[in-house]
PALUM-399737 format. One record per residue (C-alpha): residue number from 0; x, y, z. Coordinates in steps of 0.001 Angstrom, whole numbers, plus 524288, in hexadecimal, padded with zeros to 5 digits. Example, Ala and Ser with C-alpha at 12.3 -4.5 7.8 and 13.67 -1.06 7.14 Angstrom:
<atoms>
pos; u; v; w
0; 8300C; 7EE6C; 81E78
1; 83566; 7FBDC; 81BE4
</atoms>
This chain:
<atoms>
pos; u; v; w
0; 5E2D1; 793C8; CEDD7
1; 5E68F; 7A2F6; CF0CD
2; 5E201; 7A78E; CFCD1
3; 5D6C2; 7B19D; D0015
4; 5D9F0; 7BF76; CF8F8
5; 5D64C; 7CDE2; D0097
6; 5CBFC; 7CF3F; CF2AA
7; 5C652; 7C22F; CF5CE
8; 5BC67; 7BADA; CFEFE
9; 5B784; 7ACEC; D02D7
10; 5AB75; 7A742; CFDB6
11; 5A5F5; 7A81B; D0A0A
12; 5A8AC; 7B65B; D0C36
13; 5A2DF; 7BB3D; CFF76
14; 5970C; 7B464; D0343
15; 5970E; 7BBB4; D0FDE
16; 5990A; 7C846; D094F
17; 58EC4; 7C61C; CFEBD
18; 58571; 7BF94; D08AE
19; 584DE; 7B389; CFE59
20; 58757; 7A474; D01DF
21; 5965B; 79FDC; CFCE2
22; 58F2D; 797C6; CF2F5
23; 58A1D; 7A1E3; CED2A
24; 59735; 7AA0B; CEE32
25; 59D0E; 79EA7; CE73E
26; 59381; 79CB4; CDB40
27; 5941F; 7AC6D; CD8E1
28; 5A62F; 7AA18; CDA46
29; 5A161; 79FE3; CCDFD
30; 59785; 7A924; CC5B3
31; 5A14A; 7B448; CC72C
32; 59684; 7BC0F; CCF57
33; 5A300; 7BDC9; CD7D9
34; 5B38A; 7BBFD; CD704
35; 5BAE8; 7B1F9; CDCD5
36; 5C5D9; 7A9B3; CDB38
37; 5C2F1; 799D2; CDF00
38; 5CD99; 79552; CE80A
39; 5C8D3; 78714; CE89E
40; 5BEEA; 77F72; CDFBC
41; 5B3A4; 7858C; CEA48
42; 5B9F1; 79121; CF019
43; 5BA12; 79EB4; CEB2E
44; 5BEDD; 7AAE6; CF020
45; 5B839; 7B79E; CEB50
46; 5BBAB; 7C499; CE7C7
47; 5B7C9; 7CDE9; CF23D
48; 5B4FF; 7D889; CE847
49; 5AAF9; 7CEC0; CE21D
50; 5A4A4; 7CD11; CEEF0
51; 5A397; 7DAA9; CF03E
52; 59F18; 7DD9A; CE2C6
53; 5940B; 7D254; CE3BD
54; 58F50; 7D95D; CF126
55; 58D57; 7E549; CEACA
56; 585EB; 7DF42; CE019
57; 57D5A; 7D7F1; CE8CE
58; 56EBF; 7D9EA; CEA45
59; 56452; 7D6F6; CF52B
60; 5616F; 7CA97; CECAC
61; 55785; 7C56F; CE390
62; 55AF9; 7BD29; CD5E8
63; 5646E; 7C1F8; CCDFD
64; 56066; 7C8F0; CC115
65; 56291; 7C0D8; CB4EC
66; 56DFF; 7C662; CACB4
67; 5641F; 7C9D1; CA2F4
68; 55CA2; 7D162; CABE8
69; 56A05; 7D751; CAF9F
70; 56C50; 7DBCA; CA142
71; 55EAF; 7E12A; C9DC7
72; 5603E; 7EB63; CA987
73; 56F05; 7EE50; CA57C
74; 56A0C; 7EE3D; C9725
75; 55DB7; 7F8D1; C9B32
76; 564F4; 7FFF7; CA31F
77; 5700D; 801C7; C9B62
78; 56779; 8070A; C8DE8
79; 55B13; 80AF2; C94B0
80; 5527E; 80396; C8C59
81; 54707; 7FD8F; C905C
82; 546F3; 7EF53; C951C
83; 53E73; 7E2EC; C9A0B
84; 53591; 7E516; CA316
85; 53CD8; 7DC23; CAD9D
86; 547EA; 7E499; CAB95
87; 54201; 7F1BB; CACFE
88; 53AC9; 7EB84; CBA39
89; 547F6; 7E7B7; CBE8E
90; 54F2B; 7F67B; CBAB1
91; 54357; 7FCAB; CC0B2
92; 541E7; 7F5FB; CCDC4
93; 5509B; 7F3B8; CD1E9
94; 556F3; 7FFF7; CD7DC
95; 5642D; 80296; CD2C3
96; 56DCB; 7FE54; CDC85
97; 56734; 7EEB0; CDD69
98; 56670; 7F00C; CCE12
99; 574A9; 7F15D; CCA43
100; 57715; 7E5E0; CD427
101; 56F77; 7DDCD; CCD17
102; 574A6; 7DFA8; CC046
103; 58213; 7DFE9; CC66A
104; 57ED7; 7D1A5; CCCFF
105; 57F48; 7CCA0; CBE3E
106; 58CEA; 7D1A6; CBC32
107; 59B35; 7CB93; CBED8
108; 5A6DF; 7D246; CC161
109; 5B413; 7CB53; CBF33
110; 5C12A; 7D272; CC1B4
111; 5CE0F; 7CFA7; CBB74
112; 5DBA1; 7D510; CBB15
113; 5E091; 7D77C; CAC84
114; 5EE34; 7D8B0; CA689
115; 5E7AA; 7E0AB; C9C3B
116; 5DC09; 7E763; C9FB7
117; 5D6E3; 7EE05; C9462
118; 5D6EF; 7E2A0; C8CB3
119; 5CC89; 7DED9; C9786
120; 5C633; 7EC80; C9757
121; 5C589; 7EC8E; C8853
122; 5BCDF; 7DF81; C86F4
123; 5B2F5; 7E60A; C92E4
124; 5A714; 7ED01; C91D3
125; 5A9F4; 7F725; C9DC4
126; 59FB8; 7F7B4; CA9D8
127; 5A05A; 7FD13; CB692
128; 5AB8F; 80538; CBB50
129; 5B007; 80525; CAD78
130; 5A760; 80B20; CA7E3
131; 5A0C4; 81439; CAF1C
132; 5A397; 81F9C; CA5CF
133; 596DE; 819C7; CA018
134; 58ED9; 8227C; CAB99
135; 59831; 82D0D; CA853
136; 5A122; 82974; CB56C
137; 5AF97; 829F4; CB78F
138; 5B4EB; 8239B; CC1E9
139; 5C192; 8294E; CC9DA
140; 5C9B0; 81F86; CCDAC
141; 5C3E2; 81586; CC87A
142; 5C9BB; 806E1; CCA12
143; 5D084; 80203; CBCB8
144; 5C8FF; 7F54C; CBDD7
145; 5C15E; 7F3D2; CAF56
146; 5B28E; 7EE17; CAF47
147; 5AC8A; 7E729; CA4E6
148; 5A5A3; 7DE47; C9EE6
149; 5A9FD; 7D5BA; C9463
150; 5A679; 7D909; C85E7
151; 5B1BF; 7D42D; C7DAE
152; 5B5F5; 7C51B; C800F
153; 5B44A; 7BB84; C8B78
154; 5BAAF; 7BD42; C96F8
155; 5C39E; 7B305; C9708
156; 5C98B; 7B962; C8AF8
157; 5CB48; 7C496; C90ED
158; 5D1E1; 7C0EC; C9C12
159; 5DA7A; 7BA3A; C9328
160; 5DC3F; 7C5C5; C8AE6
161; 5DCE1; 7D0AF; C96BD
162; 5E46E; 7C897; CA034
163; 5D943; 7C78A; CA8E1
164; 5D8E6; 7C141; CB6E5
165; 5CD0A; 7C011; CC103
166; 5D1EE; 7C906; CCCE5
167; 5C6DF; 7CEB6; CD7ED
168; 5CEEB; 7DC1A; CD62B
169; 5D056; 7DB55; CC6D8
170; 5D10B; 7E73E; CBE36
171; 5C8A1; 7E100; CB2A2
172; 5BA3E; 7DE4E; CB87F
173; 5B22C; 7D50C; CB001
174; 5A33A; 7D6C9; CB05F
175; 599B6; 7CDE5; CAB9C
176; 58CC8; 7C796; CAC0C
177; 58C50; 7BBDC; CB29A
178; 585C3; 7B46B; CA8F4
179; 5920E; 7B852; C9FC0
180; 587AA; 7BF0D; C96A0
181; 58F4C; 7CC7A; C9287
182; 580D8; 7D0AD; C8E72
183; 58180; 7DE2D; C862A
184; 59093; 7E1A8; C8BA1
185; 597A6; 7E332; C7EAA
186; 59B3C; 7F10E; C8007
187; 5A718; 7F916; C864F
188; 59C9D; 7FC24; C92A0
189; 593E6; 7F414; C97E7
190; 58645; 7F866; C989F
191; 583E4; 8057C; CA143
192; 57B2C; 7FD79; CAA9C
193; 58477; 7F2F1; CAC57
194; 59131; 7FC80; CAEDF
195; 587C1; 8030B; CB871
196; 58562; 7F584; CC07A
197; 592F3; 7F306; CBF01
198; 59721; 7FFB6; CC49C
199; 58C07; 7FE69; CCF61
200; 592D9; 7F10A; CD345
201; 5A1BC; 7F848; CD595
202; 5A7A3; 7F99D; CE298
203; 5AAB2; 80438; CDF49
204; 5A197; 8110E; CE5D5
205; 5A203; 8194A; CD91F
206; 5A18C; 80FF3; CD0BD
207; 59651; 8085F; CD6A8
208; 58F7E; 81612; CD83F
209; 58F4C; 818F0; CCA0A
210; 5897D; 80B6C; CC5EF
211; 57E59; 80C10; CCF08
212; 57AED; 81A1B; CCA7D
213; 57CA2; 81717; CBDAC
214; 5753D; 80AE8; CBD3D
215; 569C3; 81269; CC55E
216; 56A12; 81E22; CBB26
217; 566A8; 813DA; CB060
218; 55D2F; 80DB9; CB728
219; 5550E; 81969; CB9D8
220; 55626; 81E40; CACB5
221; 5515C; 81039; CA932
222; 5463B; 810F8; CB11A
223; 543C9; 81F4E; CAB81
224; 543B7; 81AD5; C9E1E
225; 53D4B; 80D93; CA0E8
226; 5332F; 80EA1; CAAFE
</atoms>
């Protein structure tokens, strides 16, 4: 097996970084909640941008939301139309910066190299860094790396068709629900909430900046409209 990249960690140092047992490191490596590689039929190594990315995202605990809850607040947020009462509980009584962690804990982010991106970029609905001109942003400097989720196709297919391959420091980064459920992404954005909590999740200072105010501006003009 190849050795221990400078992008890449043990098991057992993830776990130390994200304060989680190496079990659980190793069933999120296998639901895609984070990137490795598997060097041996029970070892992994894993992306250190994943770790980080995962640390960012993490909360001071409780369940999960259900990937249904997840869309309903995307979905309300997003149009500002009224919702279910567990939803509107939910939107009122979680400040901003624990809400777009825990839509963000729903989401996977894959990166790949491609011999021909904008095949890849063409079959994407765009989120986060690309497409923040949806706030009315610009970005100077920004990275060349394209976001998306997938509205045209299956992956597979498209990393046939774009020369795709899994790399931590890709160029092409693949979001998607965990479940696999593309939900209502069909169109060349992805909803304004979900670019927001995709933007809020960056390492990236400006970037990150510009989710989490965006995502707070639609949440108080929710709560104006809804409460």
């Amino acid at each position: 097996s190849e050795g221990l990249r400078m992008s890449e960690v043990t098991t057992a140092d993830a776990a130390r970084r994200l304060g989680l047992s190496q079990e659980r490191v190793s069933q999120m490596l296998r639901s895609g909640e984070l990137v490795g590689r598997r060097i041996s039929a029970r070892g992994w190594l894993v992306d250190l941008a994943s770790v980080g990315e995962r640390a960012r995202i993490a909360t001071d605990g409780g369940r999960p939301w259900s990937e249904d809850r997840v869309r309903s607040v995307i979905d309300a947020l997003s149009t500002g139309e009224a919702t279910d009462a567990r939803t509107r509980e939910l939107i009122r009584t979680t400040e901003t910066e624990v809400l777009w962690r825990r839509l963000a804990q729903s989401v996977t982010v894959r990166r790949f190299t491609a011999r021909h991106p904008e095949v890849a970029r063409d079959a994407l609905a765009l989120t986060g860094e690309s497409a923040v001109d949806v706030f009315g942003e610009r970005l100077v400097g920004q990275s060349e790396t394209v976001h998306g989720y997938i509205r045209v196709g299956e992956l597979d297919d498209l990393i046939d068709d774009a020369g795709m391959v899994e790399h931590g420091e890709g160029r092409v980064a693949i979001h998607a629900f965990r479940s696999g459920d593309r939900f209502w992404i069909s169109g060349e954005t992805a909803p304004r909430a979900l670019v927001a909590v995709d933007c809020a999740r960056s390492a990236v200072s400006r970037v990150r900046s510009i989710g989490v105010r965006a995502l707070d501006e639609m949440r108080q003009a929710w709560l104006t409209r809804n409460t």
